[in-house]
C-alpha positions as CSV (number, residue, x, y, z in Angstrom):
1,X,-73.2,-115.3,-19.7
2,X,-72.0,-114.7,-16.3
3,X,-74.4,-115.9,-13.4
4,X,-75.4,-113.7,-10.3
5,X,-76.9,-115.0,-6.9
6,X,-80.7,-112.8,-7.1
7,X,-81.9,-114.6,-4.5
8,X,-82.8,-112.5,-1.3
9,X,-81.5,-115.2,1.1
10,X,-77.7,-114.4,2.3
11,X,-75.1,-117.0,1.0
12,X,-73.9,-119.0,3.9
13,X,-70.2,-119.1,3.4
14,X,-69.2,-122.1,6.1
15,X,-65.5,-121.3,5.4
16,X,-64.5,-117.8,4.5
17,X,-61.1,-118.5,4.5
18,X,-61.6,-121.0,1.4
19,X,-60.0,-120.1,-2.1
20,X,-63.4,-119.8,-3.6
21,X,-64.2,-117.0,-1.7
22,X,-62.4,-113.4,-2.1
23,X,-62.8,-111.1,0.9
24,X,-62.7,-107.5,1.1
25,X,-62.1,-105.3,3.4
26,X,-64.0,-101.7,3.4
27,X,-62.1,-98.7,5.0
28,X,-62.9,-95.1,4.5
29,X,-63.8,-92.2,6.1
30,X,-67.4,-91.1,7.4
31,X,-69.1,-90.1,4.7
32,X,-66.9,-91.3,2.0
33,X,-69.2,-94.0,0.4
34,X,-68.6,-97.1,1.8
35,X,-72.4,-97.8,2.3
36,X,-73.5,-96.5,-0.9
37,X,-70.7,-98.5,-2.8
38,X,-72.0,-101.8,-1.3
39,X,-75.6,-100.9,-2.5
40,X,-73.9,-100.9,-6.2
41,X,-72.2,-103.9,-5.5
42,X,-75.7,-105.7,-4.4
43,X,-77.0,-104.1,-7.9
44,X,-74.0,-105.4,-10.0
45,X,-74.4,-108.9,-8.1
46,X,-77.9,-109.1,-7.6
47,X,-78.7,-107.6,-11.3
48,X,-80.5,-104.8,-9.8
49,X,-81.5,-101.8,-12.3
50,X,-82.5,-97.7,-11.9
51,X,-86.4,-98.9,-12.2
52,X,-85.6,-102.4,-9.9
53,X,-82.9,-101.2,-7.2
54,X,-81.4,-103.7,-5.1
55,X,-80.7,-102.0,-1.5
56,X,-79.1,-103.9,1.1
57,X,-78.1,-101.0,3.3
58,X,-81.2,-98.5,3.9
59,X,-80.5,-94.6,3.6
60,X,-82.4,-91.7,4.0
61,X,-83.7,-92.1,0.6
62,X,-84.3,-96.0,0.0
63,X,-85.2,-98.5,1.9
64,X,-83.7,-102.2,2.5
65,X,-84.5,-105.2,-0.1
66,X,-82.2,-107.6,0.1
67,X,-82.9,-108.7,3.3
68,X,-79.3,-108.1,4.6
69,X,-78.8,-107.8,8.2
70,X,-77.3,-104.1,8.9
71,X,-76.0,-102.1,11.7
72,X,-76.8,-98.9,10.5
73,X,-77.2,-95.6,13.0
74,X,-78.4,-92.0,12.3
75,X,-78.8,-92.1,8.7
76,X,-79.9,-88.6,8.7
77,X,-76.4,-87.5,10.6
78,X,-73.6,-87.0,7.5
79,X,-70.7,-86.5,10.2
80,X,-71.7,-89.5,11.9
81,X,-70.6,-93.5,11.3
82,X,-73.7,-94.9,9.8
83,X,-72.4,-98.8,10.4
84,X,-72.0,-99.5,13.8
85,X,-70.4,-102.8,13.3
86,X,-68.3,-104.6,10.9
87,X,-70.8,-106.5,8.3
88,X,-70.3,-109.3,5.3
89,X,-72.6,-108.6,2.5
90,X,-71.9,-111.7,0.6
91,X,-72.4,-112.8,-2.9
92,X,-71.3,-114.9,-5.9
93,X,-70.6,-114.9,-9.4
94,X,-70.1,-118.1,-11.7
95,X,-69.5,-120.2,-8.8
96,X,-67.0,-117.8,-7.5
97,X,-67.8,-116.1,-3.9
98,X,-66.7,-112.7,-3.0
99,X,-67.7,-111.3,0.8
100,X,-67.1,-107.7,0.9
101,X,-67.0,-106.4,4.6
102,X,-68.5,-103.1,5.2
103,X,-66.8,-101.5,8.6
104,X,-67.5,-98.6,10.8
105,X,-66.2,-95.1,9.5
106,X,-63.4,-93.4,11.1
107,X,-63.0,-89.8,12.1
108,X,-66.5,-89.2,12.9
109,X,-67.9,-87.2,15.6
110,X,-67.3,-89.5,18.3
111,X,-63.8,-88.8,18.6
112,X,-60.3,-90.7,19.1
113,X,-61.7,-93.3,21.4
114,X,-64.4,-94.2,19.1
115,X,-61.9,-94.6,16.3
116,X,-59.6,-96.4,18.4
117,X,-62.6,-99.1,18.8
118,X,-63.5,-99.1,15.6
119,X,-59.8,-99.9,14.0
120,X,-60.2,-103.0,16.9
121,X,-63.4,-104.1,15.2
122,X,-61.8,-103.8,11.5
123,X,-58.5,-106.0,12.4
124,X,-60.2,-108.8,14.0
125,X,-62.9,-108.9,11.1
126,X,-59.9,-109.5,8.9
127,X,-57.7,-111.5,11.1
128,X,-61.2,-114.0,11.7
129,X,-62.1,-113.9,7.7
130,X,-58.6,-115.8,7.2
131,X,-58.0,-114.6,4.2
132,X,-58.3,-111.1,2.7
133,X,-58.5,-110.7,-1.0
134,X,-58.3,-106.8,-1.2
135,X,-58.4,-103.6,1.2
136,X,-60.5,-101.5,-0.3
137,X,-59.6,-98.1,0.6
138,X,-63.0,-95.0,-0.2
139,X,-62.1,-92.1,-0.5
140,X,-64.5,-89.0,-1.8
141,X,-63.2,-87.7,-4.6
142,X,-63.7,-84.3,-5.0
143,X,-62.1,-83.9,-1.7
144,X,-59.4,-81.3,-2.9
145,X,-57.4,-80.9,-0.2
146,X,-56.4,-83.3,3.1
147,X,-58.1,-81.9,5.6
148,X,-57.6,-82.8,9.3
149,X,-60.1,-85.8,9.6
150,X,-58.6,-87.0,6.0
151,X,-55.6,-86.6,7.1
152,X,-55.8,-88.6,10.3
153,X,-58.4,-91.5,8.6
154,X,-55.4,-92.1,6.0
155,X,-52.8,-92.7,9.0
156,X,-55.2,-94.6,10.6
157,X,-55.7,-96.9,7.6
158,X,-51.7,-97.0,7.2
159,X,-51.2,-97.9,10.8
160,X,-54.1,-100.7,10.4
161,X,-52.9,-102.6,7.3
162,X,-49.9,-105.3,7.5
163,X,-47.3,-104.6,4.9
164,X,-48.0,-108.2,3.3
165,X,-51.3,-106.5,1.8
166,X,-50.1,-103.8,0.2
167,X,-50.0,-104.5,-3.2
168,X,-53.6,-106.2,-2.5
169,X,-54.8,-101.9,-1.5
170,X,-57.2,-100.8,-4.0
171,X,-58.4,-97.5,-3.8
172,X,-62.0,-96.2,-4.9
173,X,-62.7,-92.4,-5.2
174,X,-66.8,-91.8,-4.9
175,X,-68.1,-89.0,-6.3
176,X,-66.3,-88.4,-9.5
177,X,-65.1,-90.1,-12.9
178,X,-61.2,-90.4,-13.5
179,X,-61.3,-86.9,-14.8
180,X,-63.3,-85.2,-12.2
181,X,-61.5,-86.8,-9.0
182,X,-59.8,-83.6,-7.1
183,X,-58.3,-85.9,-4.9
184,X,-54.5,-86.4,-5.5
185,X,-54.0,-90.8,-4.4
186,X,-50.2,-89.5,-4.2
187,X,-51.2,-88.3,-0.7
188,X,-50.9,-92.0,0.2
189,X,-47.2,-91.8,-0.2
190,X,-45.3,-94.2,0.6
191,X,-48.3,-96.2,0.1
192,X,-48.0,-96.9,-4.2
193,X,-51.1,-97.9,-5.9
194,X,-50.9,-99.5,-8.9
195,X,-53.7,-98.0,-11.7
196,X,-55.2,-101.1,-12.2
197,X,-56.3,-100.8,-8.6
198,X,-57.9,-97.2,-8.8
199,X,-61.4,-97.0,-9.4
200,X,-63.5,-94.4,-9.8
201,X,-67.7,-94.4,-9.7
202,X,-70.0,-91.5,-9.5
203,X,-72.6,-93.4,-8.1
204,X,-75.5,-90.9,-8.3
205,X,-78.1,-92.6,-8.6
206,X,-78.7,-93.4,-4.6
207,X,-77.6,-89.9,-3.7
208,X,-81.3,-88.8,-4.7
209,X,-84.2,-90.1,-4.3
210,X,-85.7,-92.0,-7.0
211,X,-88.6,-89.4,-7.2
212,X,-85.9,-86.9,-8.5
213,X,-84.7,-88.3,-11.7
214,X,-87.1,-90.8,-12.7
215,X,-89.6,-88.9,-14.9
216,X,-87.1,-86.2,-15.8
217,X,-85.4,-87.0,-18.9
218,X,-82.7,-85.4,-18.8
219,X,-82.1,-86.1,-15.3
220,X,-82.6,-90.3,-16.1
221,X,-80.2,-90.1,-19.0
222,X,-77.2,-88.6,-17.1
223,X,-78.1,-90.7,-14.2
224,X,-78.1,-93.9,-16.2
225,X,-75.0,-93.0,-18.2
226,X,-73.2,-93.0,-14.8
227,X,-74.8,-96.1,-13.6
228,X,-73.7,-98.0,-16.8
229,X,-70.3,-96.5,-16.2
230,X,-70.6,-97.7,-12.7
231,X,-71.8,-101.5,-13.5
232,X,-68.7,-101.5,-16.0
233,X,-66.3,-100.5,-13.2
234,X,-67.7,-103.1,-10.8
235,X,-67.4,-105.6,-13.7
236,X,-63.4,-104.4,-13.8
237,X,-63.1,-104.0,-10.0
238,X,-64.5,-107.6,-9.4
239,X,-61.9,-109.4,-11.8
240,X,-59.2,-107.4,-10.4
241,X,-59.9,-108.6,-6.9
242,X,-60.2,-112.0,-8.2
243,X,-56.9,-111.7,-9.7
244,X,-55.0,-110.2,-6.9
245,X,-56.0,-113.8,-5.3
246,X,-55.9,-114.0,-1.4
247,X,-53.7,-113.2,1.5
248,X,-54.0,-115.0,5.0
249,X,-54.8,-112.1,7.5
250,X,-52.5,-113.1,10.0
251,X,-51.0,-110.5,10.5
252,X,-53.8,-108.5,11.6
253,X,-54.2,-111.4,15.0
254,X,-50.0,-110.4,14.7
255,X,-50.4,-106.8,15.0
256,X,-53.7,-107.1,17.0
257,X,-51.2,-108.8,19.9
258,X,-48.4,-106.3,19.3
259,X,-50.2,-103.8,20.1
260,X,-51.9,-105.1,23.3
261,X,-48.6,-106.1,24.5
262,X,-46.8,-103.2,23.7
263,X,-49.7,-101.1,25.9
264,X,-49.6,-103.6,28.6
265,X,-46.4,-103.6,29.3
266,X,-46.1,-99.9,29.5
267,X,-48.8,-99.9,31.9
268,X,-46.5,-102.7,33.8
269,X,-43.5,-100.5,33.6
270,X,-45.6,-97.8,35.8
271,X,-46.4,-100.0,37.9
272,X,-43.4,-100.9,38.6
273,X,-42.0,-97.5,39.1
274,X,-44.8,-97.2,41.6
275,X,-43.2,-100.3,43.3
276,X,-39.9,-98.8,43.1
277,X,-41.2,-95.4,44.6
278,X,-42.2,-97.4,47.6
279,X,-39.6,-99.2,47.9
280,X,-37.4,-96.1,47.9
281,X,-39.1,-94.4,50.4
282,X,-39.3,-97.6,52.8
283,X,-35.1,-97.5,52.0
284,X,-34.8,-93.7,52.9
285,X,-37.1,-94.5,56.1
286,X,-35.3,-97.2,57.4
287,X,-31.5,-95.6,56.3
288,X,-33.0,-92.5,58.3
289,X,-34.1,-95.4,61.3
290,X,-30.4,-96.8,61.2
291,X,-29.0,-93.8,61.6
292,X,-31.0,-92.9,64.4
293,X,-30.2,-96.5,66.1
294,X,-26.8,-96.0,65.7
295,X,-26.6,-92.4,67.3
296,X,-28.5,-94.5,70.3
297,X,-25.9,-97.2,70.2
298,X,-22.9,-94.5,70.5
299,X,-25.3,-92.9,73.2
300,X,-25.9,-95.7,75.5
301,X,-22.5,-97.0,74.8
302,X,-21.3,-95.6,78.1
303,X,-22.9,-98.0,80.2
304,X,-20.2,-99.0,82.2
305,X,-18.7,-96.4,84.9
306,X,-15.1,-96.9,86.4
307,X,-14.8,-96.0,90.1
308,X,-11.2,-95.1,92.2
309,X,-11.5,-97.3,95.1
310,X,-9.5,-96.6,98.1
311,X,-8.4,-100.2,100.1
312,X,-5.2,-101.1,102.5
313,X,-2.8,-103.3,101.6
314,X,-0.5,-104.9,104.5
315,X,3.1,-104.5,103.5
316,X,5.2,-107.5,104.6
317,X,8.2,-106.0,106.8
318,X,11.2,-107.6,108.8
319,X,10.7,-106.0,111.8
320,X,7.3,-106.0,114.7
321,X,5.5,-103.1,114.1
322,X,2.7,-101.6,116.7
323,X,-0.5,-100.8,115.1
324,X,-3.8,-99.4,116.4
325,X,-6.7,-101.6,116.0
326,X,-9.2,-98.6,116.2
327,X,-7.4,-96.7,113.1
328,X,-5.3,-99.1,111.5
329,X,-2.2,-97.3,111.6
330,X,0.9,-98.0,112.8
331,X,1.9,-96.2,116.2
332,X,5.6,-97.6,116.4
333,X,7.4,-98.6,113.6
334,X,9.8,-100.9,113.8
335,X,9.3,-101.0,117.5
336,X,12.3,-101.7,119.8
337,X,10.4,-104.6,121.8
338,X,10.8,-106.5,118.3
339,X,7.6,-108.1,119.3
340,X,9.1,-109.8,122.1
341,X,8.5,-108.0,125.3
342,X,5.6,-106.4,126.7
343,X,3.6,-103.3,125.3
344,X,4.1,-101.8,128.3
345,X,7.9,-101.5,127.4
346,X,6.8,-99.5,123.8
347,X,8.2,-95.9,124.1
348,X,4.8,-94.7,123.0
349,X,2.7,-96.0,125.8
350,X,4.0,-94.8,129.3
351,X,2.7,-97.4,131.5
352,X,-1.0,-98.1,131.2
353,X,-1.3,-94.5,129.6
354,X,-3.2,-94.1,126.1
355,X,-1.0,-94.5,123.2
356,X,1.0,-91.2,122.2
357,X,0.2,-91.2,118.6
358,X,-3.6,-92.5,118.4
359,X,-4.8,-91.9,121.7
360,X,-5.9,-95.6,121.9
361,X,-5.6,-97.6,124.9
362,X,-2.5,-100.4,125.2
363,X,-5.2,-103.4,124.7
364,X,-6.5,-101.7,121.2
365,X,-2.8,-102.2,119.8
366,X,-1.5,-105.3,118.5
367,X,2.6,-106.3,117.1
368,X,2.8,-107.3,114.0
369,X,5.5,-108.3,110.7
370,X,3.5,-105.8,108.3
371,X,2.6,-102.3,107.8
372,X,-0.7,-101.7,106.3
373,X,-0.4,-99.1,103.7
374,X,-3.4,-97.1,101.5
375,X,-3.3,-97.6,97.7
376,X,-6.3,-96.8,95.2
377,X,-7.7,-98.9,92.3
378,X,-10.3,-98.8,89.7
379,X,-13.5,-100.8,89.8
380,X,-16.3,-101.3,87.1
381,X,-19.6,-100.5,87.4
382,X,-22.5,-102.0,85.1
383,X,-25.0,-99.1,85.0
384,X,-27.9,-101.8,83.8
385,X,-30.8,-99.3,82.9
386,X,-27.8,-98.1,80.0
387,X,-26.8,-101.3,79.4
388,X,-30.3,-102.6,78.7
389,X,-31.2,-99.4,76.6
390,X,-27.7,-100.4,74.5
391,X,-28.6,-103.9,74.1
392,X,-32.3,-102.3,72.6
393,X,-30.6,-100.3,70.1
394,X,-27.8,-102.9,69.0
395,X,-30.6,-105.4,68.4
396,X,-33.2,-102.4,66.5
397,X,-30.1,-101.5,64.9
398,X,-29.1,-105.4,63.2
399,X,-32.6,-105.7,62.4
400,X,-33.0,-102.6,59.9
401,X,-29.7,-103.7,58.6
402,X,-31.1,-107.0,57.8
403,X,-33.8,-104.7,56.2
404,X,-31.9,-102.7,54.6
405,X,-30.1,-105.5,53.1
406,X,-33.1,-107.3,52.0
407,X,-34.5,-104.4,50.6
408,X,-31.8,-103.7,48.6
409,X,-31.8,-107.1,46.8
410,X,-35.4,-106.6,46.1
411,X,-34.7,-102.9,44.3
412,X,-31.9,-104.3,42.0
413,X,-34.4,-107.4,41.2
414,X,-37.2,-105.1,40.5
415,X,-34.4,-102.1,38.8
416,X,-33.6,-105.5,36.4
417,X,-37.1,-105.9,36.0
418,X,-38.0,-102.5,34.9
419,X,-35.1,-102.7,32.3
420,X,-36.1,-106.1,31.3
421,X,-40.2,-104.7,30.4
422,X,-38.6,-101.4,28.4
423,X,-36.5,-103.9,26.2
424,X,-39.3,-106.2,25.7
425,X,-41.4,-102.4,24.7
426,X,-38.3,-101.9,22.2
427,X,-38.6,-105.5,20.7
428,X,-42.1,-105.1,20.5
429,X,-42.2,-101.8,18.6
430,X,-39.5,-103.5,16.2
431,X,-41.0,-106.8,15.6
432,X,-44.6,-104.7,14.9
433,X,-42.9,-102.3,12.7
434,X,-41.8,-105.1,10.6
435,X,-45.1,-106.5,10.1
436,X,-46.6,-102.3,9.9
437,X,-43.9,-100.6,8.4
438,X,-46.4,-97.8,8.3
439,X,-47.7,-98.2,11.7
440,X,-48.2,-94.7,13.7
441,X,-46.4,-95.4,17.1
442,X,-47.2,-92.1,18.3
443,X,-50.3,-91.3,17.5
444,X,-51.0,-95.1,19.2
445,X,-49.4,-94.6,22.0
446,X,-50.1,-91.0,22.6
447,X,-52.9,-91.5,25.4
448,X,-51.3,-94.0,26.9
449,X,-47.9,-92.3,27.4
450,X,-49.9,-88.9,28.5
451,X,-50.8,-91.4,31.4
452,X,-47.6,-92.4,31.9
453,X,-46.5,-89.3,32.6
454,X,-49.1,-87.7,34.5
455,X,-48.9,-91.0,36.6
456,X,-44.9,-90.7,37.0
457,X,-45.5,-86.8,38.0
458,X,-47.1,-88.1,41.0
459,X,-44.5,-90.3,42.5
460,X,-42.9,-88.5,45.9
461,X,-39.5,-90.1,45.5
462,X,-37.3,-87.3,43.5
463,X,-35.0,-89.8,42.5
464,X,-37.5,-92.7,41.2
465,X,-39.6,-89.8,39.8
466,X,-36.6,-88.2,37.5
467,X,-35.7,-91.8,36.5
468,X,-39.5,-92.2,35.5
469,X,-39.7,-89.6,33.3
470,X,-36.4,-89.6,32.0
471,X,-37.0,-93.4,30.7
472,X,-41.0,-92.6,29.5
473,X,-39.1,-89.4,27.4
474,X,-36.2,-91.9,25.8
475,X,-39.7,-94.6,25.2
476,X,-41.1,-91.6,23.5
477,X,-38.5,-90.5,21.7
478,X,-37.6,-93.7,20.3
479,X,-41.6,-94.3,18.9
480,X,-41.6,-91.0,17.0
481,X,-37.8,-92.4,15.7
482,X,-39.9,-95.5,14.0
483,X,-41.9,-93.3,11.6
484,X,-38.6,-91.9,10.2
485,X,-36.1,-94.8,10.5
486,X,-36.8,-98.5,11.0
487,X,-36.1,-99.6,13.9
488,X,-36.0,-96.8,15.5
489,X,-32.7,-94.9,17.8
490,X,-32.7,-96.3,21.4
C-alpha cells in the first residue's frame, strides 16, 4: 500500500536537486487552476477526503490546513494573480519526494511589467531547484478559443522554457474531463505533447463551497465521482512525472544571463551612440574652428610690407668731377681743372661768384673721382601687431589639428566599439535561441527597443542620428527574423 506524508509539518528537502526528489514547475494563466490543482495534490498526498479536505492554499471558500506557508493576494479578485511569489508545496510518497512549485500567474491585470517580473521569479525558482522533473503547463479547458491573454500567456511560457525540457512539458486542462476539454493542445504548436503527458481533472469539488454539495445527494454523488476521477489522475500524473526522471535547470541560470546581457548591451550600444553624438558635434565644432583659424592665418599672412627706398649711389669715374655739398649734385662734370687747379679756374664759378648751376658758394663744392647717382630699392617691413596676430592663429590653428586628429582616433575606436557590442547582440540572440528555440525576441525586447529609438530620435547630430536608427531597425529586423528562421538574417 503506497505511503503518504499526513503530517501537517512541511518536509524539509536539504537538497532539492537530489534524485529522490522530482520537481515541478507550475505555469498557467490567472485563473487557470494552478492553486486549486495543488490543493488536490495536498488531498492525493496527504489522503485528504470530500468530508476531511486537506487545503494548503486558502480560497474564498476554504480555509488553510496544512499549515503551508502561502503568498496568496485578493482571493476574491478572479482577473488577478492570487500567488504573489513562487512557492514549494512539498510532499512524498513511498520514500519518494516530489516538490511541486506553485508560481505567480501571468496575464493578469497588472499588465506586461508585472508579467515581465513574474517570468524572472519562475526561471530562477527552477534554475535554484537544480533539477526540474516536469513543467507543468494549466490551462482551463473549456477555454474554446485563444483569446488575447491566452494567447500571449502560451508565448510567454514558450519563451520561458529551455528546449532540453520539452519532452518533460505536461499539460493539465482544469475544468473538464478528456471529452469535455474545448481547448484544442494543438494551439501549442510547435510545442508536441505526448498523450501520456495530458491530463485532464474537473476538480469541482473546491469550486463550491462545501455547504453546497454536502447534504445534497445528488450534488455529493457527481461531485465525488469527479473527485475519484481526479485522485485516479493524480495517481497517473505522479508516476508519469516520476518516469520522465529529472533535468538539471541550467538552462534557465543560461537563459536567465542571455537575456540580461542581451538588454544590457543594447542599452550600452545607446550609449555609445550618445558618445558618438558628442563626439560628432565636438568634430564639426572644431572643423568649423579650423576653418576659421585658417581664414585668420591667410588674413594676417600679410604681415610684412615692402617699401621703394630712394638712396645715392657714388659712381666711380676717371675724370674730377665738381659737386655741390648742399645738394649733392654734380655742377661740372668731368671738369677741365682735372682736380688739379683751383675752383676758381671752374667755368661754372666766375671768380668768387656763386656757382652757375646750384647757386652754392665756391667753398660748398668739393672735386672728386665719382658721380653720385639716385637709384631705388625695396626694403621690408615687419608690421608686428600682424605678425603677432599670425603667430596666434598658426599656433590656435596646430592645436585644433592636434584635436582634430585625436578626436578622430577616438570616433574610429568608439565606431569599432559600437560594431563590436551589435555582434556580441547577434551572438547573444543566437546562442539564446539555441537554448529557447521558442524564445519570443520581439515581444522581449519590444520595450527596450521602443527606448532605443525614442532615445536615438533625440540625438542632434543628423548623421550619428540616421546611423542610430538605421542599425536599431536592422537589430530589429533581425529579432523578428529568429521566430521564423534560426539564426536569424543579419
Amino acid at each position: 500500500m503506497s505511503h503518504r506524508s499526513t503530517s501537517k509539518q512541511i518536509p524539509r528537502i536539504e537538497n532539492r536537486s537530489s534524485k529522490n526528489v522530482y520537481n515541478v514547475l507550475l505555469v498557467g494563466e490567472t485563473g487557470s487552476g494552478k492553486s486549486t490543482l495543488i490543493n488536490y495534490l495536498t488531498n492525493f498526498f496527504r489522503g485528504g477526503t470530500l468530508q476531511s479536505l486537506k487545503i494548503a492554499i486558502p480560497s474564498p471558500h476554504y480555509r488553510a490546513t496544512e499549515g503551508f506557508a502561502h503568498h496568496e493576494n485578493d482571493l476574491d479578485d478572479a482577473m488577478k494573480s492570487k500567488t504573489g511569489k513562487c512557492t514549494f508545496y512539498n510532499f512524498s510518497l513511498n520514500g519518494t519526494h516530489y516538490a511541486f512549485i506553485d508560481t505567480p500567474g501571468l496575464s493578469d491585470t497588472s499588465g506586461r511589467n508585472k508579467d515581465a517580473e513574474n517570468i524572472l521569479k519562475i526561471m530562477d525558482v527552477a534554475e535554484m531547484s537544480g533539477t526540474i522533473a516536469a513543467v507543468m503547463l494549466v490551462i482551463n479547458g473549456t477555454v474554446s478559443r485563444r483569446t488575447a491573454t491566452l494567447t500571449s500567456t502560451i508565448n510567454m511560457m514558450k519563451s520561458s522554457v529551455p528546449d532540453v525540457l520539452l519532452k518533460n512539458l505536461v499539460v493539465v486542462l482544469t475544468n473538464c474531463s478528456a471529452t469535455s476539454a474545448n481547448f484544442d493542445v494543438g494551439a501549442l504548436s510547435p510545442w508536441i505533447i505526448a498523450e501520456k503527458n495530458k491530463f485532464y481533472m474537473n476538480n469541482s469539488a473546491l469550486s463550491k463551497p462545501m455547504t453546497f454539495w454536502m447534504d445534497d445527494e445528488e450534488k455529493f454523488d457527481e461531485i465525488e465521482r469527479d473527485w475519484k476521477k481526479s485522485m485516479r489522475t493524480l495517481d497517473k500524473m505522479v508516476k508519469q512525472i516520476t518516469q520522465l526522471g529529472h533535468v538539471t535547470s541550467n538552462a534557465f541560470g543560461e537563459m536567465r544571463t542571455k537575456k540580461s546581457e542581451i538588454k544590457a548591451e543594447l542599452n550600452a550600444h545607446m550609449s555609445d551612440m550618445k558618445k558618438l553624438n558628442a563626439l560628432r558635434n565636438k568634430l564639426t565644432d572644431l572643423q568649423h574652428a579650423e576653418n576659421v583659424a585658417a581664414n585668420a592665418v591667410s588674413s594676417y599672412s600679410n604681415y610684412r610690407k615692402n617699401t621703394e627706398v630712394e638712396y645715392v649711389e657714388n659712381k666711380p669715374t676717371p675724370y674730377y668731377n665738381v659737386i655741390c655739398r648742399i645738394h649733392g649734385t654734380v655742377c661740372c662734370l668731368n671738369c677741365e681743372r682735372n682736380g688739379f687747379w683751383p675752383m676758381t679756374f671752374c667755368s661754372y664759378f666766375v671768380g668768387l661768384s656763386p656757382c652757375r648751376n646750384c647757386g652754392c658758394g665756391i667753398g660748398d663744392h668739393f672735386d672728386a673721382q665719382y658721380e653720385p647717382v639716385k637709384k631705388t630699392k625695396t626694403v621690408e617691413t615687419i608690421l608686428e601687431e600682424t605678425k603677432q596676430l599670425y603667430d596666434q592663429s598658426t599656433h590656435q590653428r596646430a592645436m585644433i589639428r592636434g584635436q582634430l586628429c585625436n578626436l578622430s582616433g577616438d570616433l574610429d575606436f568608439l565606431e569599432k566599439e559600437v560594431d563590436a557590442k551589435i555582434q556580441k547582440i547577434i551572438d547573444n540572440c543566437r546562442a539564446l535561441q539555441k537554448i529557447c528555440s521558442q524564445f519570443n525576441f520581439s515581444d522581449e525586447l519590444a520595450s527596450t527597443i521602443a527606448a532605443l529609438k525614442a532615445d536615438a530620435g533625440s540625438l542632434t547630430n543628423l548623421e550619428v542620428k540616421a546611423d542610430a536608427l538605421a542599425k536599431i531597425a536592422r537589430i530589429q529586423s533581425f529579432t523578428t527574423s529568429l521566430s521564423t528562421k534560426p539564426g536569424g538574417k543579419w
